[in-house]
NUBALO-400267 format. One line per 3 residues: number of its first residue (from 1); for each residue x, y, z of C-alpha. Coordinates in steps of 0.02 Angstrom, whole numbers, plus 50000, padded with zeros to 5 digits. Example, Ala and Ser with C-alpha at 12.3 -4.5 7.8 and 13.67 -1.06 7.14 Angstrom:
# residues 2
1	50615:49775:50390 | 50684:49947:50357
***
This chain:
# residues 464
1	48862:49248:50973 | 48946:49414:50925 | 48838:49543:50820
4	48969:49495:50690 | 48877:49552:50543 | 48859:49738:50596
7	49048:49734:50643 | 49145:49646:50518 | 49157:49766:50373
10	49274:49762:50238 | 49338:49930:50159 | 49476:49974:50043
13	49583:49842:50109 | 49512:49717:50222 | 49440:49733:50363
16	49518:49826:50523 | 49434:49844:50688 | 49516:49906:50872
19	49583:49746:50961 | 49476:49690:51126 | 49331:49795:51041
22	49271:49718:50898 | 49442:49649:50827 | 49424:49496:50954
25	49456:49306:50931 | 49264:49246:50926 | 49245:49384:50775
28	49411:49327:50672 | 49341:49147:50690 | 49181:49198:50631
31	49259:49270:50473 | 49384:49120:50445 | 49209:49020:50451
34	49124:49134:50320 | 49277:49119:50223 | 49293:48914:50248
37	49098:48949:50184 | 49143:49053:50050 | 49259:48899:49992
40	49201:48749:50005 | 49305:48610:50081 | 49460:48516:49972
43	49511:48709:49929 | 49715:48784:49989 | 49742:48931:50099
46	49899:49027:50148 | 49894:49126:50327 | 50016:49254:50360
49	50031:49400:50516 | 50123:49553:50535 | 50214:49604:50701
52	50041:49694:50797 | 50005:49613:50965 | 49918:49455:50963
55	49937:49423:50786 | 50016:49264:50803 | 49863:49199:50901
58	49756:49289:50765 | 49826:49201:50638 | 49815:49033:50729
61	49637:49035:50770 | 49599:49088:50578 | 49698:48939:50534
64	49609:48805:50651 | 49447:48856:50577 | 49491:48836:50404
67	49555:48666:50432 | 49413:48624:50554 | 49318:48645:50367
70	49415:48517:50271 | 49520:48667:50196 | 49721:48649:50179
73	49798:48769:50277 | 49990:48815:50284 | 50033:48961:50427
76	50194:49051:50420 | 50323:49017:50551 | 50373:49193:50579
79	50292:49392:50579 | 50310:49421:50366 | 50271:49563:50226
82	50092:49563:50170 | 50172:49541:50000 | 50280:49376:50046
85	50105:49302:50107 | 50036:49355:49913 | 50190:49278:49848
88	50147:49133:49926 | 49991:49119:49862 | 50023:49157:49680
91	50185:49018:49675 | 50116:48897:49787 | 49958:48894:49688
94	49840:48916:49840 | 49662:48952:49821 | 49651:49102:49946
97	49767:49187:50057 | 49738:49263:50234 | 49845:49405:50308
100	49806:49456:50494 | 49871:49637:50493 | 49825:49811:50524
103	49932:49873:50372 | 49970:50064:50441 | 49843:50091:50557
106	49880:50132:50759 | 49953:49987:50872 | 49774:49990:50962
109	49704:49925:50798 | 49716:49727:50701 | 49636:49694:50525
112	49620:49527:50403 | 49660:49552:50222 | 49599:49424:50119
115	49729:49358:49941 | 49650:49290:49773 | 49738:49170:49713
118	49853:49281:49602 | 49908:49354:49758 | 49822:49505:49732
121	49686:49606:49818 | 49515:49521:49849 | 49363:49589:49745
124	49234:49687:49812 | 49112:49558:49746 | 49224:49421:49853
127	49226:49518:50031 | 49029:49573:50003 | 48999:49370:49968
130	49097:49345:50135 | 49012:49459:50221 | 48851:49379:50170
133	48913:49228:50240 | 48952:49290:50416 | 48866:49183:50561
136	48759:49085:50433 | 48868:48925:50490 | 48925:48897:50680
139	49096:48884:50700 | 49193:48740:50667 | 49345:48725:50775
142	49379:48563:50814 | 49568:48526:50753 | 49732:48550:50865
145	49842:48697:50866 | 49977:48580:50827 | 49906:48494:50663
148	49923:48647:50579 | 50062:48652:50456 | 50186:48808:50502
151	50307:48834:50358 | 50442:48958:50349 | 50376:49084:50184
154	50508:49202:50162 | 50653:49094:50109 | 50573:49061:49900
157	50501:49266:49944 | 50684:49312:49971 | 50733:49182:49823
160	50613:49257:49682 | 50672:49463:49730 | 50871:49385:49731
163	50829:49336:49561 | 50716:49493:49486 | 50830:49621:49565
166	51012:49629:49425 | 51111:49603:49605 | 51255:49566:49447
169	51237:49744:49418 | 51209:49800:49572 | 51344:49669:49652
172	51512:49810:49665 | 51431:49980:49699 | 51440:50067:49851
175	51284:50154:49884 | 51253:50200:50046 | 51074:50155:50115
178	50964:50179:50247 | 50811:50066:50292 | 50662:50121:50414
181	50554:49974:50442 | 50439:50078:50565 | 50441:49905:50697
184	50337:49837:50545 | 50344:49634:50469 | 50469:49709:50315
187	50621:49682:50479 | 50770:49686:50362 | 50728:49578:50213
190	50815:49704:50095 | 50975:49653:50187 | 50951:49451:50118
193	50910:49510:49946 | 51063:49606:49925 | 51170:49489:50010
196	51348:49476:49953 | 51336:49656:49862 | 51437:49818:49928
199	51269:49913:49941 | 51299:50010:50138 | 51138:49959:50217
202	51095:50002:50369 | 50915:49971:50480 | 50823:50080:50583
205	50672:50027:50702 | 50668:49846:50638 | 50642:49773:50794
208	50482:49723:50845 | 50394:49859:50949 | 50204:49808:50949
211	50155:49997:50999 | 50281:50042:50857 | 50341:50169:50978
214	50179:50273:50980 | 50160:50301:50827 | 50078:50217:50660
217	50176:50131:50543 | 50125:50230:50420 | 50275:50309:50301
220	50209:50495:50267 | 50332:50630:50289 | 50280:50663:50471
223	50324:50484:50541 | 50515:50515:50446 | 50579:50647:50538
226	50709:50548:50596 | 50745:50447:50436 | 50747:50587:50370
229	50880:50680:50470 | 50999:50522:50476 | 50983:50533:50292
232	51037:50703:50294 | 51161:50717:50424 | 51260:50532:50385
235	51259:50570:50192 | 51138:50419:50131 | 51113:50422:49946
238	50939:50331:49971 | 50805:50324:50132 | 50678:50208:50118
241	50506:50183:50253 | 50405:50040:50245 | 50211:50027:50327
244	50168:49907:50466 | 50168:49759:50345 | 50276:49816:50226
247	50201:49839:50067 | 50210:50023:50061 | 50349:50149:50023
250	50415:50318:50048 | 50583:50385:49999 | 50723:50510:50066
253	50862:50600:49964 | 50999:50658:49992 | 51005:50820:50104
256	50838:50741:50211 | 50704:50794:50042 | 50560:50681:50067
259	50504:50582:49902 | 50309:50576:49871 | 50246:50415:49827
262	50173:50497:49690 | 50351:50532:49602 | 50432:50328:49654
265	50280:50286:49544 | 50368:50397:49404 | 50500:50334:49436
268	50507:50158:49433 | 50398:50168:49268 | 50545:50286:49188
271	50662:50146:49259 | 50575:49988:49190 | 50552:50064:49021
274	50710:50141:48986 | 50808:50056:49075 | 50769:49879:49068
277	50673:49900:48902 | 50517:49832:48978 | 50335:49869:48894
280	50163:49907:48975 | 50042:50048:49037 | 50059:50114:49182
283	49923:50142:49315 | 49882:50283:49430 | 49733:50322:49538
286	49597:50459:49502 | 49705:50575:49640 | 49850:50516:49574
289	50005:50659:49510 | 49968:50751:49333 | 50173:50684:49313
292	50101:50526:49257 | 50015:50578:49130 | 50157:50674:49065
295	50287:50519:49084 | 50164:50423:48998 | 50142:50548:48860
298	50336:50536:48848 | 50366:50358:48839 | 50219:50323:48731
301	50112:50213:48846 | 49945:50179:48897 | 49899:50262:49076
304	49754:50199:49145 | 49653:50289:49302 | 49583:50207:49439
307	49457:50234:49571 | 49562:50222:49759 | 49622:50049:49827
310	49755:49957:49757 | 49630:49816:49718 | 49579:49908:49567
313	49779:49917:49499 | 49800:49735:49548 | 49636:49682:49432
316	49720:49775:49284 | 49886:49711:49334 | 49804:49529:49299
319	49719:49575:49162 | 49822:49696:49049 | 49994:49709:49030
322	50060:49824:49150 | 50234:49907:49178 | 50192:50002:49352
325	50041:50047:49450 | 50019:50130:49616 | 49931:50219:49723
328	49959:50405:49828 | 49976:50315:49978 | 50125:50234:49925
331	50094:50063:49850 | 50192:50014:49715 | 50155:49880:49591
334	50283:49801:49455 | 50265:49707:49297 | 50342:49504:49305
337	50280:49495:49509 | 50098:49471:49595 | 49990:49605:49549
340	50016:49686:49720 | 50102:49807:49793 | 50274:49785:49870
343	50377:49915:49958 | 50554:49813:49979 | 50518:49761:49788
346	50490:49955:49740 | 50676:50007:49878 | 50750:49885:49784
349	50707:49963:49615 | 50753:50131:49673 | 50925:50057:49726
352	50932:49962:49555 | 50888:50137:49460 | 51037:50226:49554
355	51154:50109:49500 | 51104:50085:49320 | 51128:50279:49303
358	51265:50281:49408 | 51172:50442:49513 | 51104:50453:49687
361	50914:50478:49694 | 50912:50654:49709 | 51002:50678:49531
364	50872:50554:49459 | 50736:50653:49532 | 50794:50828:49493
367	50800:50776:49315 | 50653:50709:49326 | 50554:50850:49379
370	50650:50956:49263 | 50602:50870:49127 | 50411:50816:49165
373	50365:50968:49282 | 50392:50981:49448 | 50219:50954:49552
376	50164:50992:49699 | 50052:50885:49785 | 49966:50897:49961
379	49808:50823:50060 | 49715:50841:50217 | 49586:50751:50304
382	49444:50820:50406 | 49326:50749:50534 | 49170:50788:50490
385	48996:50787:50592 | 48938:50669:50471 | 48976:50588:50304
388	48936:50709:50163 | 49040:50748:49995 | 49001:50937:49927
391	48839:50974:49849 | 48876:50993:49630 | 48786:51164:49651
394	48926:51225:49788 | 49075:51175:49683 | 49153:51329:49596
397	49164:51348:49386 | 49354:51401:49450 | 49487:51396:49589
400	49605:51537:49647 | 49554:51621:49471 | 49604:51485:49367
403	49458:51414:49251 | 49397:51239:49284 | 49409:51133:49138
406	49364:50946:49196 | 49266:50867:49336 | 49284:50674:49355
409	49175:50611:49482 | 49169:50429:49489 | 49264:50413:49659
412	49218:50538:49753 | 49244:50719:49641 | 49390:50808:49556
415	49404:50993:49489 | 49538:50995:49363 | 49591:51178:49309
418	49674:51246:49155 | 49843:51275:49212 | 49836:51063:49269
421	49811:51100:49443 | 49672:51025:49546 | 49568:50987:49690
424	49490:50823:49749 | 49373:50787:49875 | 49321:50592:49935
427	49224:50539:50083 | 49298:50393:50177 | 49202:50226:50179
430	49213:50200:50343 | 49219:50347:50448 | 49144:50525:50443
433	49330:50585:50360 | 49327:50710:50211 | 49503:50666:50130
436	49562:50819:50012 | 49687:50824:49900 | 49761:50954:49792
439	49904:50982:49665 | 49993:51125:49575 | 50151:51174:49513
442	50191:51296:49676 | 50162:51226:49871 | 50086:51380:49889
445	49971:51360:49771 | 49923:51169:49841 | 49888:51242:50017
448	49788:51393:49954 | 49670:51240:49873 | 49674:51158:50022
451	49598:51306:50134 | 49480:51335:49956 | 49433:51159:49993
454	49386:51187:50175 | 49266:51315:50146 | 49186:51218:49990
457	49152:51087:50137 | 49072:51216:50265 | 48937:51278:50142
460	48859:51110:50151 | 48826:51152:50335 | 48945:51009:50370
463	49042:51053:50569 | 49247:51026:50534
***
């Protein structure tokens, strides 16, 4: 038997491990038995894969061993969006869902995300109970490959968007749109929710590429060069990049200018409150953009701040009543859905913003920022020796001569400044990674903090 227990670790979202190395067949059957464990026979799971090598047989093997426990299993028939498998979940009324993916992380690399059965995030207090589970029962695998029930997931996905999106509205306009799926399980499922409209789409890199071409699937602004060029060049009104399983999002405007994450958050909470005249707080991470707070200032909502992980948005998107939540990285969660995130649900909003205002995206966002403060917001990661956040004695009482005003520090710690700039640092929970962010109202100012932040870091005798 594997030394499961020391390898199977869960982290922000699920558990991800290098394929052949850890991530291997014995140790996803040892989890789908921890999770049968975790169950109890009689109980209804949901088992969904992305398009990474071997997923399909991933997915399979999960599948067998949840049976093999008395536990009804449906598997999709097809590679699908993280969020279609928490769709799933949530309308099927399933117990637990299982999604064998690796999100945005390297082709070299496979993960298992475990669904409640809202569809959103598992607990921390779920995947530690898992983990306490692993290897105490031998593995049950006893059932055929073919008495597994396969069932195609994405037509009542497809069906519920179809019927959120106002494709009435949207039906007769002619934007002009381009998709980059990044080889990733989103494939073109915009293209069957706007079906029968005269929105231009067009599809790059949705075939599937298991070494997505070298890269990550990950949709930060240096994996879009060429999105964004073809944006620029072939006069797109809208870009849009979804992650490896699709329920992330970045954004191009016109001319090839990248859209943060950080300002579709913004924007899809202007867009459901003024627009569609819908209620609720919105929700943004502790390094989430200072725009939020002003947006939420403006529309007279609640904002509520979260540690990192979306599973922290999803439990308030279950328990309060929620407009938009999201995360810097680029998940985007909406009100009347799962309380996930969903990046062809959030390019679909986008599209459905532009139309309602009758304005490409970079109109909408150049009055945005002109109105709530244009922000400029950077990060960088850096491998460290070891795993170490900066010593309260070696933070500074300012930075780059403006006085600091704030420090939060209950995920990892923030300097906030009296001109509402600021400087973040959090360790990574897996790996000897400082991650630093910083925001201000010049980029020069965000780098400067950035290098500030560096040296912060080397006077705890840490090697970068």
């Amino acid at each position: 038997m594997s030394n499961a227990t020391s390898q199977i670790k869960f982290g922000t979202d699920g558990w991800r491990a290098i394929i052949a190395d850890t991530y291997t067949l014995e140790n996803v059957k040892i989890l789908a038995q921890a999770v049968a464990d975790f169950l109890g026979s009689g109980k209804k799971v949901v088992v969904g894969f992305d398009t990474r090598f071997m997923s399909a047989k991933f997915a399979q093997s999960a599948a067998i061993v949840l049976k093999s426990n008395g536990i009804e299993v449906i598997l999709s028939d097809q590679p699908i969006p993280t969020p279609a498998l928490s769709f799933a979940v949530k309308s099927r009324k399933f117990d637990l869902g299982v999604m064998i993916t690796a999100s945005h992380n390297p082709a070299e690399y496979n993960g298992f995300k475990i669904k409640n059965a809202a569809g959103g995030g598992a607990s921390q207090e779920l995947t530690r109970e898992v983990e306490g589970l692993l290897t105490k029962t031998p593995v049950k695998d006893s059932v055929s490959a073919e008495s597994i029930q396969v069932v195609d997931l994405t037509k009542d996905y497809i069906k519920f968007i179809r019927n959120y999106i106002d494709l009435k509205k949207i039906k007769n306009k002619k934007f002009k749109v381009l998709v980059d799926s990044m080889y990733g399980s989103g494939d073109s499922f915009i293209a069957q929710v706007l079906k029968g409209t005269s929105i231009k789409l067009e599809f790059m890199r949705n075939t599937i590429n298991p070494s997505f071409g070298g890269g990550r699937p990950e949709p930060v602004e240096e994996n879009l060069a060429e999105l964004k060029k073809r944006v620029k060049e072939e006069k797109f009104d809208l870009g849009i990049a979804l992650d490896g399983d699709a329920d992330r999002i970045a954004a191009v405007a016109p001319g090839g200018v990248f859209i943060h994450p950080q300002k579709i958050l913004g924007l899809l909470a202007l867009h459901l409150n003024q627009d569609r005249h819908w209620s609720g707080g919105l929700v943004k991470t502790i390094c989430g953009s200072t725009m939020m707070d002003n947006i939420a200032n403006f529309l007279g909502i609640k904002l509520y701040e979260t540690p990192v992980g979306f599973k922290y948005i999803s439990n308030l998107m279950e328990t309060q009543d929620i407009v938009a939540g999201g995360e810097e990285a680029g998940g985007m969660g909406v009100k009347g859905y799962i309380p996930e995130r969903d990046g062809t649900m959030a390019g679909l909003l986008l599209i459905e913003m532009m139309v309602y205002r009758n304005k490409n995206i970079l109109k909408i966002l150049n009055e945005t920022e002109k109105q709530f403060g244009r922000y400029y917001y950077v990060r960088q990661d850096f491998h460290l020796d070891r795993r170490v956040e900066p010593k309260k004695e070696n933070l500074p009482g300012e930075l780059l001569g403006k006085k600091v005003i704030d420090i939060k520090d209950y995920d990892g710690v923030k300097l906030i400044c009296e001109d509402q700039s600021w400087l973040m640092f959090r360790g990574s929970g897996t790996e000897p990674i400082m991650r630093t962010y910083a925001e201000a109202k010049s980029l020069t100012q965000a780098k400067k903090l950035l290098v500030l932040a560096q040296e912060i870091i080397l006077k705890d005798g840490v090697q970068v």
